[in-house]
VEXDREN-2710 file (C-alpha; in Angstrom, 1 decimal):
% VEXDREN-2710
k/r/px/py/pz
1/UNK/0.0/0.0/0.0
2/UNK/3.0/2.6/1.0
3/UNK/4.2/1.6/-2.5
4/UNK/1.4/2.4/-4.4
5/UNK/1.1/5.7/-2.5
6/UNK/4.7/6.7/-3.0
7/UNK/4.7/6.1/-7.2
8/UNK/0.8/7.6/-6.8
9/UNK/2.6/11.1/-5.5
10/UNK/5.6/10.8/-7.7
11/UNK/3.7/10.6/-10.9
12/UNK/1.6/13.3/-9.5
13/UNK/4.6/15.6/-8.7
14/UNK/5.8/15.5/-12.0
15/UNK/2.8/14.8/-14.1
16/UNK/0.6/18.0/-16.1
17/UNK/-1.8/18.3/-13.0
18/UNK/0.8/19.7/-10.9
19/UNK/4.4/20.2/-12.5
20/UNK/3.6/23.3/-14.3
21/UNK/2.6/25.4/-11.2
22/UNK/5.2/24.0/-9.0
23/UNK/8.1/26.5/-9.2
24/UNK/10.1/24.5/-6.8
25/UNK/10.3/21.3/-8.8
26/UNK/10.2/23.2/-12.0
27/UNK/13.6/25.1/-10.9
28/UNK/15.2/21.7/-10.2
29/UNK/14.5/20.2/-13.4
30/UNK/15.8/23.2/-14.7
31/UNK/19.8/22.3/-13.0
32/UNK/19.6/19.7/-15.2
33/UNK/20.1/19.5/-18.7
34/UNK/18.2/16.2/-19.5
35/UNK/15.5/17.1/-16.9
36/UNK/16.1/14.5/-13.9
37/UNK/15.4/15.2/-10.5
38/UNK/17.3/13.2/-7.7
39/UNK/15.2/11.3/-6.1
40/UNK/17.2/12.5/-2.3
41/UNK/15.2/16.1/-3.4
42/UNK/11.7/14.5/-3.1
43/UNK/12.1/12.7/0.4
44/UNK/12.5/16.6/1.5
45/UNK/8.5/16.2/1.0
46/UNK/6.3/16.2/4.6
47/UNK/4.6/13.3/2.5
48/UNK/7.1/11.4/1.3
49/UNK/8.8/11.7/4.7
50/UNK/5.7/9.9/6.9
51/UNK/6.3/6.8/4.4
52/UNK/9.8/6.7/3.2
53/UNK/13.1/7.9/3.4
54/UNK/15.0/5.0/1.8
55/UNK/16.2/6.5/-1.9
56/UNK/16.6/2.9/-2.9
57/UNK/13.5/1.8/-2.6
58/UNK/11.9/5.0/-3.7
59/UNK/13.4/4.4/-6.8
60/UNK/12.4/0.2/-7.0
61/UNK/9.0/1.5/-6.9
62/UNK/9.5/4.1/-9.3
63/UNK/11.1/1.9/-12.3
64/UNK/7.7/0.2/-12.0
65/UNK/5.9/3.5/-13.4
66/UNK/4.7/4.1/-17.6
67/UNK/4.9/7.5/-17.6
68/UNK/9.0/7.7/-15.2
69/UNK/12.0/7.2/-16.1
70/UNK/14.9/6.4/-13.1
71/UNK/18.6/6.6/-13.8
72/UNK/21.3/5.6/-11.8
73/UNK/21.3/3.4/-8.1
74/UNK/21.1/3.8/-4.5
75/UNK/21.3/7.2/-2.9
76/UNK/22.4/8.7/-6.5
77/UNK/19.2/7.9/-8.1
78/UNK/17.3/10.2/-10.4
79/UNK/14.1/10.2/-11.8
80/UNK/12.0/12.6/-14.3
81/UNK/8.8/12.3/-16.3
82/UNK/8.7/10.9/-19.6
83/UNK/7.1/13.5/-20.7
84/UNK/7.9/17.4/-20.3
85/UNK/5.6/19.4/-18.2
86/UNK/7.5/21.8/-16.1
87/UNK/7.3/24.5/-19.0
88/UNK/4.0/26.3/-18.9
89/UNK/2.1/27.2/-22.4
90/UNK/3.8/30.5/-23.5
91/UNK/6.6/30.2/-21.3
92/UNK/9.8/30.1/-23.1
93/UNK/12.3/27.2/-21.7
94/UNK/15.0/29.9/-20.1
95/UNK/12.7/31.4/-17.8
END
């Protein structure tokens, strides 16, 4: 059940309902040229703290996801959405 909850928020987090008004995850998929996120920056989250901290498993859950992509192992681990939505209609990407 935790699983499901953590990929649940992940896919939230980075998915169109949410991504383009988030200016906190927008500006870290911004320090990144091919738009990954590590996953260490999400278990900041009050919500992801209560069920997990462990990066590893964070990102065991998340390979299991359609729409993420996860690079890299253990506390290195990055993720990102498969598709691009942290740049809002008429926003250029620089801003």
């Amino acid at each position: 059940a935790i699983d499901a909850e953590i990929l649940k928020s992940f896919e939230y987090w980075l998915g169109v309902k949410n991504l383009p008004q988030d200016s906190f995850l927008r500006r870290q998929i911004r320090l990144s040229e091919d738009r990954f996120v590590p996953i260490r920056v999400f278990t900041t989250f009050n919500r992801l703290k209560v069920w997990c901290h462990d990066v590893c498993r964070i990102a065991g859950v998340l390979r299991r996801s359609a729409v993420l992509e996860v690079r890299g192992e253990g506390v290195d681990a990055e993720v990102r959405a498969l598709e691009d939505f942290s740049v809002r209609p008429h926003e250029d990407e620089q801003m």
